[in-house]
C-alpha positions as CSV (number, residue, x, y, z in Angstrom):
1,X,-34.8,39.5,77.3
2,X,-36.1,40.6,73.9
3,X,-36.0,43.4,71.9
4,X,-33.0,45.7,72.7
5,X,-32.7,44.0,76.4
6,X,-29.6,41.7,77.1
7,X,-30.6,38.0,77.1
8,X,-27.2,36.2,77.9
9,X,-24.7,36.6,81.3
10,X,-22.1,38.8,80.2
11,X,-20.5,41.9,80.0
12,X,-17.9,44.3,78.4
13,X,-16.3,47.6,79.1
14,X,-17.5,49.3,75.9
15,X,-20.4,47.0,74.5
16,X,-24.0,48.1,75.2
17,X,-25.4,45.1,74.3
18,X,-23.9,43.2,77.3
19,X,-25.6,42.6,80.4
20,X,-23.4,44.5,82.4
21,X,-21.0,47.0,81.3
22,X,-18.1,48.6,82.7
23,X,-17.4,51.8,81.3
24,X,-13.1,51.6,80.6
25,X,-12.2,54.4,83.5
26,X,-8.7,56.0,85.0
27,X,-8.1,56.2,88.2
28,X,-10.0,55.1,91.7
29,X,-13.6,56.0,90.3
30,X,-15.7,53.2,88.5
31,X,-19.1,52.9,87.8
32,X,-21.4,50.1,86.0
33,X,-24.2,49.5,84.5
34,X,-26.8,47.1,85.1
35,X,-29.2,46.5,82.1
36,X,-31.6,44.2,83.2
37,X,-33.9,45.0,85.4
38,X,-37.1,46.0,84.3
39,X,-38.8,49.2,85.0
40,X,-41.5,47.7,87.1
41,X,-39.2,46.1,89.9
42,X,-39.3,47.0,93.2
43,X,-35.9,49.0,93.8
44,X,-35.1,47.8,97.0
45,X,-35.1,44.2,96.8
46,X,-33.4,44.8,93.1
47,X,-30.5,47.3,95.2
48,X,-30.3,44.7,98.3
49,X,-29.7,41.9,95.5
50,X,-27.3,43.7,93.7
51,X,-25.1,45.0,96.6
52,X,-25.3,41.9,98.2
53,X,-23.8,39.9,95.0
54,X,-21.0,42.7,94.7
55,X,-20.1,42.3,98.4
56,X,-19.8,38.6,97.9
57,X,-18.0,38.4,95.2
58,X,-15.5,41.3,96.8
59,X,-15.4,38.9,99.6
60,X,-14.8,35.8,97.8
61,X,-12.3,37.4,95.6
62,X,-14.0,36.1,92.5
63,X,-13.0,37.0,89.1
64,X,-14.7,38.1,86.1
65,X,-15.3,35.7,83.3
66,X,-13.6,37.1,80.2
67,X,-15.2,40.5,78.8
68,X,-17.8,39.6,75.8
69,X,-16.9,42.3,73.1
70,X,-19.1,41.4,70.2
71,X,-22.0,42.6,69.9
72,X,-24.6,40.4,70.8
73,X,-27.3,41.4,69.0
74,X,-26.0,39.9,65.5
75,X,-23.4,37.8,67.0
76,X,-23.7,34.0,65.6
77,X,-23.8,30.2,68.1
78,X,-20.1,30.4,68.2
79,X,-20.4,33.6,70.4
80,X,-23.3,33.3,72.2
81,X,-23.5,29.5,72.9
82,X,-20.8,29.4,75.7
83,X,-23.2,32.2,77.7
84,X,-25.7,31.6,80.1
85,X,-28.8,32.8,79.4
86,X,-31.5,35.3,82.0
87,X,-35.0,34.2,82.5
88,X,-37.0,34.3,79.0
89,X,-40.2,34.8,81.3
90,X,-41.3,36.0,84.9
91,X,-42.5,32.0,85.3
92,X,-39.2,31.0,84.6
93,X,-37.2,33.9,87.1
94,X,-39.9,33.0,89.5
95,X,-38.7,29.7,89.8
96,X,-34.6,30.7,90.1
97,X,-35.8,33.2,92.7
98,X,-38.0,30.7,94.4
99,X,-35.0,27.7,94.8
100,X,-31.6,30.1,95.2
101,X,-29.8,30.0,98.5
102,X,-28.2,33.4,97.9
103,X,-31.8,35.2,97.4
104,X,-33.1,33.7,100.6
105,X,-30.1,34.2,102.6
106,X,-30.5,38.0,101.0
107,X,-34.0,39.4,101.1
108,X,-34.9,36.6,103.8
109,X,-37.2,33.7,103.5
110,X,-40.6,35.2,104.8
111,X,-40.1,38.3,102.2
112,X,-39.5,35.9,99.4
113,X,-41.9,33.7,100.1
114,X,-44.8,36.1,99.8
115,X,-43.1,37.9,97.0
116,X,-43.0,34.9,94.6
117,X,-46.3,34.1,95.6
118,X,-47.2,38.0,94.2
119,X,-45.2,37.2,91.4
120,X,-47.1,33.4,90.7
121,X,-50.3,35.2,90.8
122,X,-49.0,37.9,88.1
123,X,-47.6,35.3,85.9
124,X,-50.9,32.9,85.9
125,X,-53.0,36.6,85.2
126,X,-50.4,36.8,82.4
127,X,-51.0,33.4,81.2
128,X,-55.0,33.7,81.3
129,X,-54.9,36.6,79.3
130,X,-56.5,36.6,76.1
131,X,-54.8,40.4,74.8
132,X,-51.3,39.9,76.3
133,X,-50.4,43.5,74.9
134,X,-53.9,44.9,76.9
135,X,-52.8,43.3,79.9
136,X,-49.5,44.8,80.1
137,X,-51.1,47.9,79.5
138,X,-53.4,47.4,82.3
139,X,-50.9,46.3,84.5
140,X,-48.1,48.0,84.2
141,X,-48.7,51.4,82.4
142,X,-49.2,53.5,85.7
143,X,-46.5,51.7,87.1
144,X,-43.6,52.5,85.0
């Protein structure tokens, strides 16, 4: 992530800056929200995902890590250093995508195989382009 985007694996009830956040709520209704994706994804593989990782971890009863509260914009190495960090670059979530069990057991192997190779063939356009801001113009301005 860069600019305004979250960069580390983490989250808070009240902190925007967090990767996911948890509005603090009373009573049975809860909501979250998700600040990663980016406005080009494609929304059903991004909602299968997401749903799917929320089911698991209802069915695993898995715990939270600690909330993050600081903000983690201007917070120093003593904060951020413990987190985990997203992808810095489609090459790099390319290649998580490419190797994790859970996406393949998700979206299924056939859909993910020819979706990474869409994705490799975006990322070495990326790569051979001389005006990176032109190319995302090009690419993705009638997208979003």
């Amino acid at each position: 992530g860069s600019f305004e985007a979250p960069k580390f694996i983490s989250w808070s009830h009240q902190n925007r800056s967090q990767l996911v956040r948890i509005p603090a709520a009373i009573g049975e209704r809860v909501r979250m929200e998700l600040r990663s994706p980016d406005p080009s994804i494609n929304p059903y593989l991004a909602f299968a995902l997401i749903i799917a990782a929320g089911l698991e971890g209802i069915e695993k009863n898995l715990t939270l890590p600690p909330a993050v509260d600081a903000d983690l914009y201007t917070a120093d190495e003593s904060v951020t250093g413990s987190l985990a960090l997203l992808p810095g670059s489609l090459d790099q979530a390319v290649r998580l995508a490419e190797n994790s069990p859970f996406v393949k057991a998700v979206i299924g192997r056939d859909i993910l195989s020819r979706y990474v190779e869409f994705k490799k063939e975006e990322a070495a356009a990326f790569a051979a382009a001389q005006d990176k801001e032109a190319f995302y113009w090009q690419r993705y301005f009638t997208v979003i």
